[in-house]
Steps between C-alpha positions, in 0.01 A plus 500: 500500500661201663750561735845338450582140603710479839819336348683219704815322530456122706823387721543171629765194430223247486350543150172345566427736784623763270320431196204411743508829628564630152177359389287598775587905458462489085115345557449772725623769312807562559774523209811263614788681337749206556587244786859401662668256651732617751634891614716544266282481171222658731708834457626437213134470345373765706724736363390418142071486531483752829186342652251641703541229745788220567365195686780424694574148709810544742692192461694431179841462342802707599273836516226449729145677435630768790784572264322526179219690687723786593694492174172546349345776660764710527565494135129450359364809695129394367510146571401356791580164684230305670667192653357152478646280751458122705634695767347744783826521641518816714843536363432480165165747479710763676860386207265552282292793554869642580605411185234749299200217452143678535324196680552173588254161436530153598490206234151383724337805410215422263468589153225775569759666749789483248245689290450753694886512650612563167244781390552691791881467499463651149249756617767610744406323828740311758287160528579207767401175569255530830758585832741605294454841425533563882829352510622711258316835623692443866811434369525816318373714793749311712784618195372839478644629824789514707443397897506875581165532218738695253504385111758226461803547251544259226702251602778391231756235564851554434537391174171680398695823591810403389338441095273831533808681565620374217187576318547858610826549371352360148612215441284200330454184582745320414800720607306513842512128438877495381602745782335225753592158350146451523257399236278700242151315656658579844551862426142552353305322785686771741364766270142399503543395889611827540225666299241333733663582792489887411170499279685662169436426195838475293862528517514893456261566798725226691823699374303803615406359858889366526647835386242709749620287771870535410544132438683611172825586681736290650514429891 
């Protein structure tokens, strides 16, 4: 019996790369579930055909691929992000792996590497382009302790704390975003910034971590 097709979504904002790209992982077997544009319809497709794998570039539209990538993964539990990118920025490998994306490939990598990036993303494996995976591994030992060798608190900003408290006290959304004359988007990115930041899962364990921590009362 054959085993199931690795299903794919392709992100860029240059459609001929895209549909390139599209092309390329359908002849090798691969079923392409649906391409996008920009961030925005990235999640917004995502949501609907739950990939195996997103294909992410970084640059695009008001919500960048870093965006979109953590959107993505924190809601999509199953999906993973493998990010496609002109760049080899340090900064934006270490946004992006940050963000929730599995691995990280530049656009010069051949096809036979994309390939094989994509696969093993799907098979569960962390893949870089060559020099970047030690980047990455020395930035999170670097994160992972204090300068006494101690494990390092999450840090949350202000506002972070300010909406989980919120959160914690029940409160959705948009009365969080009401009670803050700030926006809906601008609530939910804290949420899922948030989530990273404390590895949970969804807004009950976050109301759990908030009320264990007696953020739900009032300083």
């Amino acid at each position: 019996m054959n085993a199931p097709k690795v299903t794919v979504m392709v992100v860029d904002d240059h459609p001929i790369w895209r549909d390139g790209v599209a092309r390329d992982l359908a002849e090798r077997g691969f079923e392409v579930l649906a391409t996008a544009g920009d961030g925005d319809a990235a999640v917004r497709i995502a949501r609907a055909v739950r990939p195996d794998v997103v294909l992410m570039d970084l640059n695009m539209g008001e919500t960048s691929g870093v965006q979109a990538a953590g959107l993505i993964t924190a809601e999509l539990r199953e999906t993973k992000v493998l990010v496609l990118s002109a760049s080899g920025e340090h900064d934006d490998v270490l946004e992006a792996v940050k963000a929730g994306a599995s691995g990280y490939l530049v656009k010069s990598a051949s096809v036979e590497e994309l390939i094989d990036a994509v696969r093993r993303t799907a098979a569960g494996d962390a893949v870089f382009t060559p020099g970047l995976a030690g980047l990455v591994l020395g930035e999170y030992r670097r994160m992972a302790t204090t300068p006494d060798g101690g494990p390092a608190a999450p840090q949350l900003t202000e506002r972070e704390t300010e909406v989980l408290r919120l959160v914690a006290k029940g409160m959705t959304a948009r009365q969080i975003a009401t009670r803050l004359v700030i926006s809906h988007r601008t609530v939910e990115n804290h949420v899922q910034s948030t989530l990273r930041k404390l590895q949970l899962h969804n807004r009950v364990e976050l109301a759990r971590y908030a009320i264990e921590h007696g953020l739900d009362v009032e300083e």
